[in-house]
C-alpha positions as CSV (number, residue, x, y, z in Angstrom):
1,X,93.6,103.1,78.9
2,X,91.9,100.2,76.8
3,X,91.7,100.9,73.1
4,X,88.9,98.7,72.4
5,X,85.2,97.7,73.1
6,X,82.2,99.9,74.4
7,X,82.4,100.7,78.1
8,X,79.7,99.9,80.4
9,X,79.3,99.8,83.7
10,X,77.3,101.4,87.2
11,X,78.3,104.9,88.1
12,X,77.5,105.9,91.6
13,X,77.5,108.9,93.8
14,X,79.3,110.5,96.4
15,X,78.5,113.3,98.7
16,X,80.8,115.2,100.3
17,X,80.6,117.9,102.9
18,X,83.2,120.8,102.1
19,X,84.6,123.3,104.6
20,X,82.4,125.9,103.0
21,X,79.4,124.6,105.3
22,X,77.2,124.1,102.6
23,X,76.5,120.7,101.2
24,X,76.9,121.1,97.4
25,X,76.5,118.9,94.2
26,X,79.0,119.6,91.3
27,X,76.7,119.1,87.9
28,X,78.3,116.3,85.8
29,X,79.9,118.5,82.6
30,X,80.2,117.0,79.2
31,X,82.6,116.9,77.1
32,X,81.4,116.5,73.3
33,X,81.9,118.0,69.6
34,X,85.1,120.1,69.9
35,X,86.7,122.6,67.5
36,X,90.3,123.6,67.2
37,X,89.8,127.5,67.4
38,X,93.6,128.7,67.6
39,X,96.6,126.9,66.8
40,X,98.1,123.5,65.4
41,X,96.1,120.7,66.0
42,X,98.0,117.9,68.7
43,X,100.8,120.5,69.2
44,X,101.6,122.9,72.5
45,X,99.7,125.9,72.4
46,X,96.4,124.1,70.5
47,X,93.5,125.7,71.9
48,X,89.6,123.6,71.8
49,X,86.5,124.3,72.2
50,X,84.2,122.2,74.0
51,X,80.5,123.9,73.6
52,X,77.8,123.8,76.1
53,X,79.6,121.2,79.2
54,X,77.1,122.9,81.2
55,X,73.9,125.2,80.8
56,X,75.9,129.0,80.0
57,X,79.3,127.4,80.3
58,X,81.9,126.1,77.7
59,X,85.2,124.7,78.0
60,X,88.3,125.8,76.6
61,X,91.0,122.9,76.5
62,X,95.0,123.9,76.1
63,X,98.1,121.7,75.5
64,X,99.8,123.4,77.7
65,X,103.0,121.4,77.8
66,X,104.4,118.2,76.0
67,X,107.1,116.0,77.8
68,X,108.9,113.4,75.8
69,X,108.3,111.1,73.0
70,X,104.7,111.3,72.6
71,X,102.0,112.6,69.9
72,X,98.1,113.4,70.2
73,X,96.5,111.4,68.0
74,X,92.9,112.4,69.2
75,X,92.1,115.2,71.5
76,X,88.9,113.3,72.4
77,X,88.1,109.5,71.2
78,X,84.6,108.4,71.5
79,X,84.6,105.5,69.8
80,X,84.8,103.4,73.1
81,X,85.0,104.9,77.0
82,X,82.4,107.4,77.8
83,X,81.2,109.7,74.9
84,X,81.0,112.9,77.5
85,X,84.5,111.9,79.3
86,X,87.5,114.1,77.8
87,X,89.2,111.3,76.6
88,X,92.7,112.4,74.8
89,X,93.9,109.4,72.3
90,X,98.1,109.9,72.4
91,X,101.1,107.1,71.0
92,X,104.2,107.2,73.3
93,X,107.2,106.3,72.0
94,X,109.4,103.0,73.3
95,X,111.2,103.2,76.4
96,X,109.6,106.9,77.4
97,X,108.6,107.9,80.2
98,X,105.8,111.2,78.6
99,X,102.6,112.5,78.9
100,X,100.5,115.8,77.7
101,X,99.5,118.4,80.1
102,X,96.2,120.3,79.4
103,X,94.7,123.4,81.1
104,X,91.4,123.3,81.0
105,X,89.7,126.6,81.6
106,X,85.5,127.1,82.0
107,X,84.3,130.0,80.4
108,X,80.8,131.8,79.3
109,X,79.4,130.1,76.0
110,X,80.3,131.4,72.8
111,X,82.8,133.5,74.6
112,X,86.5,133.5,76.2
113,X,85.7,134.8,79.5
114,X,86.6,132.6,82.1
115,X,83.1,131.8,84.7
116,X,84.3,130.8,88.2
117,X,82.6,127.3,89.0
118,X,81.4,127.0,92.3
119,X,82.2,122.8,92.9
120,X,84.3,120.8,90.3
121,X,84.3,117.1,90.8
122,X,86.8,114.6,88.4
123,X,87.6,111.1,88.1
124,X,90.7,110.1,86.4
125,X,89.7,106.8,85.1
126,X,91.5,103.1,84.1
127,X,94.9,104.5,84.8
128,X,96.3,100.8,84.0
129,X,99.3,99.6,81.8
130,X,100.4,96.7,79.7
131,X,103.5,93.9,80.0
132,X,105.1,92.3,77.2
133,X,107.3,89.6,79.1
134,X,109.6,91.6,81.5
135,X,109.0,94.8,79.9
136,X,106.0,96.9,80.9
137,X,104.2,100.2,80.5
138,X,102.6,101.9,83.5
139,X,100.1,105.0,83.2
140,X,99.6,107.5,85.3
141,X,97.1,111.1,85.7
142,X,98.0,114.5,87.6
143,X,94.5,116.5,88.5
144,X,95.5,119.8,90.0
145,X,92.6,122.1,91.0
146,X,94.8,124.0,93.6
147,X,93.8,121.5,96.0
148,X,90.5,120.2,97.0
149,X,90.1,116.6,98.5
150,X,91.2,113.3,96.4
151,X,89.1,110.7,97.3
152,X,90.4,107.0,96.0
153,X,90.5,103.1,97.2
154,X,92.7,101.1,99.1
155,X,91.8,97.9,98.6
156,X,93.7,95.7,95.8
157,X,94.5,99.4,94.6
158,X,96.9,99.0,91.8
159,X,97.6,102.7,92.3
160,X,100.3,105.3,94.4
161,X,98.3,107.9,94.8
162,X,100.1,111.0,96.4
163,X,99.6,114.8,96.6
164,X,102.3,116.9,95.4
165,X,101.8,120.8,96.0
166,X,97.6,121.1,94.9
167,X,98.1,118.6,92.5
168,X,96.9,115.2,93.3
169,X,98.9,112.4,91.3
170,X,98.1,108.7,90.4
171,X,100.5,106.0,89.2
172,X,99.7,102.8,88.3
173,X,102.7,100.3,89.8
174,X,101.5,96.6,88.3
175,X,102.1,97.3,84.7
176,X,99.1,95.1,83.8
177,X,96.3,95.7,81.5
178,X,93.1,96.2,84.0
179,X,89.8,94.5,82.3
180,X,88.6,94.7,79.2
181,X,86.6,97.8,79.5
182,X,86.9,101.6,80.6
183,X,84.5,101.2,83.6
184,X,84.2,103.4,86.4
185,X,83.6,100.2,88.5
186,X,86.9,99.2,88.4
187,X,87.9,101.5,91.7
188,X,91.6,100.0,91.7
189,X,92.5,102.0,88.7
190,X,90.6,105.2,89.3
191,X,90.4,108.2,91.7
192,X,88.3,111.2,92.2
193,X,89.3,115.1,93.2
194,X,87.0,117.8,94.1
195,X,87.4,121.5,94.6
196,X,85.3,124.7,95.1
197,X,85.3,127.9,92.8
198,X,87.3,126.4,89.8
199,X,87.5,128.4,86.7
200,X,90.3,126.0,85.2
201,X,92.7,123.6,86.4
202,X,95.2,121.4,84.9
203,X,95.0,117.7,83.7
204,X,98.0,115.5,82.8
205,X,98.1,112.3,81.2
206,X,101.0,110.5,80.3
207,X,102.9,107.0,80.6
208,X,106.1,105.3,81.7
209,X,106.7,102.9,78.6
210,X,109.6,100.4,78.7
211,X,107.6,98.3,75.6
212,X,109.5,97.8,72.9
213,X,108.0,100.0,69.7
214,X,104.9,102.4,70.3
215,X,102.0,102.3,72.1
216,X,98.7,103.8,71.5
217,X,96.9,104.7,74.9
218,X,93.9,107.4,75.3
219,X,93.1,108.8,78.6
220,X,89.8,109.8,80.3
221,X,88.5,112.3,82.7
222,X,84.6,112.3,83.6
223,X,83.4,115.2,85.6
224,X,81.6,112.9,88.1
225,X,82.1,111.8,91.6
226,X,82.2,108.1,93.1
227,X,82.1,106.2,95.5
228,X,84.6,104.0,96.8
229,X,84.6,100.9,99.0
230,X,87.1,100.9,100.8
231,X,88.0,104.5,100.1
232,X,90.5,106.7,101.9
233,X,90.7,110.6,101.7
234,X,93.7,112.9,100.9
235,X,93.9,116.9,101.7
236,X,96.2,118.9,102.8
237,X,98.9,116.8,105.0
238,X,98.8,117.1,108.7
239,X,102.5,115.5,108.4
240,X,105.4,118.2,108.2
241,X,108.2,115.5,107.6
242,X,108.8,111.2,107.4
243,X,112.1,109.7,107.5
244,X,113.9,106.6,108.0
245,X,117.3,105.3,108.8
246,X,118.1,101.3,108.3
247,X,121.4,99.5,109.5
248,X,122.0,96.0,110.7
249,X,118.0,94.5,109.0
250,X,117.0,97.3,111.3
251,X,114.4,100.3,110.1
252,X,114.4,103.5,112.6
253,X,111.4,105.9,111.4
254,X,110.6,109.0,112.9
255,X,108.1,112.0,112.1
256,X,106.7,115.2,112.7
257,X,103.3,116.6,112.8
258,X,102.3,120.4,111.8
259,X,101.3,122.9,114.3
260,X,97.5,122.7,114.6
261,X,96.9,119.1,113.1
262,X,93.6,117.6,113.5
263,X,95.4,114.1,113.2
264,X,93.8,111.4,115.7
265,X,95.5,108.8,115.0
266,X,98.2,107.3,113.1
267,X,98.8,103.8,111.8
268,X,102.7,102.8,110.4
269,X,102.2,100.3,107.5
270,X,104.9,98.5,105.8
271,X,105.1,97.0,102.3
272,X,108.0,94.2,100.7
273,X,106.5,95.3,97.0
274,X,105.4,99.0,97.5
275,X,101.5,97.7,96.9
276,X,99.9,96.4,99.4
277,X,100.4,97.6,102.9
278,X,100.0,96.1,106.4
279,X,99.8,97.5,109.8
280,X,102.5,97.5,112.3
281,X,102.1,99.9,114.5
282,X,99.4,102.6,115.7
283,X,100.1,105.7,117.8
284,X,97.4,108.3,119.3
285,X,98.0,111.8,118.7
286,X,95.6,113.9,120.6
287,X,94.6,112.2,124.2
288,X,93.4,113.2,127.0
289,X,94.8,116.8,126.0
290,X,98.3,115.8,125.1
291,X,99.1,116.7,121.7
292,X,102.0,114.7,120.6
293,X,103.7,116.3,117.4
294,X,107.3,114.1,117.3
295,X,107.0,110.6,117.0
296,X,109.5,107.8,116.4
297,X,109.4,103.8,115.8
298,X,112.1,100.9,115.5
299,X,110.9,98.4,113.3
300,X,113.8,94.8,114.2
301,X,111.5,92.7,112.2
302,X,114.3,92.6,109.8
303,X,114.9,95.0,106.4
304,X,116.6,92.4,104.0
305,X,115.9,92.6,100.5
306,X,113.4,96.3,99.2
307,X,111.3,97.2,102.5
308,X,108.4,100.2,102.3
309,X,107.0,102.3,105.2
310,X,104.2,105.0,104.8
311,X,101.7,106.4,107.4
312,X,98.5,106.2,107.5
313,X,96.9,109.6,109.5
314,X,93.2,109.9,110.6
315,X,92.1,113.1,111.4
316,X,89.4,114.2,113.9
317,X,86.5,113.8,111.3
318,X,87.4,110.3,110.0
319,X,89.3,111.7,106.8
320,X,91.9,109.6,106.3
321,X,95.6,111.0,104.2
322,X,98.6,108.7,103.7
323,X,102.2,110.2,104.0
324,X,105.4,110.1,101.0
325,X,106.6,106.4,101.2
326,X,110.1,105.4,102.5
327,X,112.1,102.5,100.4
328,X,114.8,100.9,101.5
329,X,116.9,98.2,99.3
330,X,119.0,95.5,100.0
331,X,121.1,96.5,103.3
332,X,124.4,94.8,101.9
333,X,124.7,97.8,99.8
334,X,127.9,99.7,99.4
335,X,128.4,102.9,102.2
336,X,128.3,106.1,100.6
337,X,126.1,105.5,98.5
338,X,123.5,107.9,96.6
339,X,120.5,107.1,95.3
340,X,117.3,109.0,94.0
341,X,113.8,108.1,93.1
342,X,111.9,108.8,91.3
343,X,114.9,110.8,89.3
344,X,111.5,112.3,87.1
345,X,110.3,114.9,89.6
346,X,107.3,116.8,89.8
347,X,107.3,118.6,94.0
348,X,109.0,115.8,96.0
349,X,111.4,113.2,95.8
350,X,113.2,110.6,98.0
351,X,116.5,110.7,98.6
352,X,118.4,107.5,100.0
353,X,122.1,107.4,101.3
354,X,124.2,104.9,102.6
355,X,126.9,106.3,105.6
356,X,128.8,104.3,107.7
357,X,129.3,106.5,110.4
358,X,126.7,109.5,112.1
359,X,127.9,112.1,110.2
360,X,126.8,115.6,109.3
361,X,125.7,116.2,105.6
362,X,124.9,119.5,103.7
363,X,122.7,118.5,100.6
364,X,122.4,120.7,97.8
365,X,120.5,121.3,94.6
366,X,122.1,123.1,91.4
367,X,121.2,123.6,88.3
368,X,123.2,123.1,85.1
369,X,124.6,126.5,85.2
370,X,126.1,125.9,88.7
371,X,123.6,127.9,90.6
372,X,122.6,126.3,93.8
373,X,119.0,126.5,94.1
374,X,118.4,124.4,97.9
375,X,119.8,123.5,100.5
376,X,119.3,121.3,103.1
377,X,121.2,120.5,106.7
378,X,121.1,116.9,107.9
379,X,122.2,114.3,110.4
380,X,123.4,110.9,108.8
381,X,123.6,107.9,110.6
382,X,124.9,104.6,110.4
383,X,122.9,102.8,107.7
384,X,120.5,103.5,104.7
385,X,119.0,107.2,105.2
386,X,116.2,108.2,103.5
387,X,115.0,112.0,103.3
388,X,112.2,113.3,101.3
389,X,113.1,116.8,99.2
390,X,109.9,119.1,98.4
391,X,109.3,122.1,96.8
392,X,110.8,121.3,93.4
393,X,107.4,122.5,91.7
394,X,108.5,126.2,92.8
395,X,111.7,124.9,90.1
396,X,111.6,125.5,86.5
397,X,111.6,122.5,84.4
398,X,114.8,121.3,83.6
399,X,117.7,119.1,84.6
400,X,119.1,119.7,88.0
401,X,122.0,117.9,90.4
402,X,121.4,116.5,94.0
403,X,124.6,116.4,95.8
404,X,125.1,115.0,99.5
405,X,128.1,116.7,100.7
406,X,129.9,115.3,103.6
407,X,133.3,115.7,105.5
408,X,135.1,113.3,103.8
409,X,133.1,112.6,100.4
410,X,130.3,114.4,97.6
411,X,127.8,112.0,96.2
412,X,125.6,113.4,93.3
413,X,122.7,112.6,91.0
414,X,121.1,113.9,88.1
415,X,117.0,114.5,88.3
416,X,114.8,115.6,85.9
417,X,112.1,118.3,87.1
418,X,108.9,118.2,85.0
């Protein structure tokens, strides 16, 4: 976020129709004036009250969780942004990767009974960074309303945008400083979620700093709804699984649909930097009555140097989702090789190995006590494998080990679950 200069800009409106066949209109809450009303200002457990975000309704805001070297320095700023945006002001520490997590609960003014809210709409706003030569700092925002629909851009996004369990996660990849405002016209930094019958949900803000000495960064949510562009649409996946094997500047990808998809088509895009995406391939799911669920795709355009495939699904009523992302590095690499990204997880992560032979592997997840807590079978074969692992945000935080345990050889990593 900017820390500087009045925000102004055009706010526009979105409509969309929601699968309980009424079309609805979230009211735009505000967020002014609050009150510390139970424990220590900036620390875990710090309860506000927001008065009157709606006619009958206030908001009660919780630091539920603290992760790394950070510190609330303002649990709303409105000396710049938008004064009825919730807007947390926080310094992160150098070379941290942190943010605050707050549950924010609706309840019935002037009390602390929670009031269910029949449509929530929020936009996580100028989710940017900063550089200082090589070194940068990239933001990022976690909305989780126990799902919904995240609606966001994909043109000259500088944004990942992903869904992880309910929660809908964006992470700014350029590192650079977006503008010189807050605005809520600058759709490459920003995306929208919106759920029916919310009584609270959780917001998390946060940064990836590698800056030398601290930073000072503020967030901001506004309860409102836009529109985007060139927008694309993500809900609950039609894609059970996405994975990729690459040998010899080859790429073999394959994938599997759910039972019951609505998918209509799919589109295979592929990246050299992980930002901006172009089409390579497009497959038809459901014609002429032939539901396809298993697909497959050799890409021989060549894999040297980092190489990045997603999918791009459109379902039957135009909503458009976009799958986990494969990477694949330099194929000179060293067989037998583990690697792990993002080694901070939150419900998924990517796991790449390097085998030079098809092989059988076991891979398992323990804790630091020992106890194994996953397991997964798989088929290796010759090359780079990459395999996505979910389900880590049934996990309690903590440290945990990834091991890939062949015939011959183990291969482990430490992650982080958040």
């Amino acid at each position: 976020m900017k820390t500087n200069s009045i925000l102004a800009g055009a706010l526009f409106f979105l409509i969309l129709f929601f699968s309980v066949g009424a079309r609805s209109q979230a009211p735009i809450y505000k967020f002014k004036t609050p009150t510390l009303i139970s424990g220590t200002g900036g620390q875990v457990n710090a309860v506000y009250r927001f008065p009157n975000v709606n006619t009958g309704v206030d908001a009660l805001v919780k630091i539920q969780n603290k992760v790394g070297t950070i510190t609330l320095q303002n649990i709303d700023r409105t000396i710049d942004g938008y004064d009825e945006a919730f807007q947390p002001e926080y310094k992160i520490g150098s070379a941290s990767n942190s943010y605050f997590e707050f549950l924010i609960t609706f309840v019935l003014a002037g009390t602390n009974t929670p009031v269910l809210q029949p449509m929530v709409d929020v936009s996580a706003l100028d989710i940017d960074g900063s550089t200082a030569g090589a070194l940068t700092l990239k933001e990022f925002n976690r909305v989780d309303m126990g799902g919904g629909v995240c609606t966001f851009n994909t043109l000259g996004s500088q944004l990942t945008i992903s869904q992880n369990g309910t929660a809908f996660d964006g992470t700014n990849l350029t590192g650079i400083l977006f503008g010189a405002l807050v605005d809520t016209a600058a759709k490459e930094v920003m995306f929208s979620v919106s759920n029916v019958n919310v009584t609270s949900f959780i917001y998390r803000a946060g940064a990836n700093s590698l800056l030398n000495g601290q930073s000072t960064r503020y967030a901001s949510l506004y309860f409102k709804k836009f529109n985007y562009p060139q927008g694309a649409v993500l809900s609950v996946s039609n894609l059970s699984s996405f994975s990729g094997v690459a040998a010899d500047s080859k790429a073999k990808l394959k994938w599997t649909l759910t039972g019951g998809n609505t998918a209509n088509n799919i589109v295979l895009e592929k990246s050299n930097t992980g930002n901006t995406f172009q089409e390579i391939a497009e497959f038809w799911v459901n014609l002429n009555g032939n539901t396809q669920k298993d697909f497959s795709y050799a890409d021989d355009k060549g894999t040297d140097g980092p190489v990045y495939y997603r999918l791009k699904i459109t379902s039957s009523d135009g909503k458009i989702q976009y799958s986990n992302i494969l990477h694949f590095q330099n194929q000179e690499s060293a067989v037998n090789t583990l690697a792990v990204y993002p080694s901070l997880v939150q419900s998924a992560t990517t796991i790449n190995y390097s085998s030079q032979e098809k092989q059988n592997a076991v891979i398992f997840v323990t804790d630091m006590n020992g106890r194994q807590v996953k397991q997964q079978n798989v088929l290796l074969q010759e090359g780079t494998n990459s395999i996505q692992l979910s389900g880590f945000d049934r996990f309690s935080k903590g440290n945990y080990i990834i091991s890939v345990n062949t015939a011959r050889q183990k291969s482990a990593k430490q992650i982080i679950v958040q």
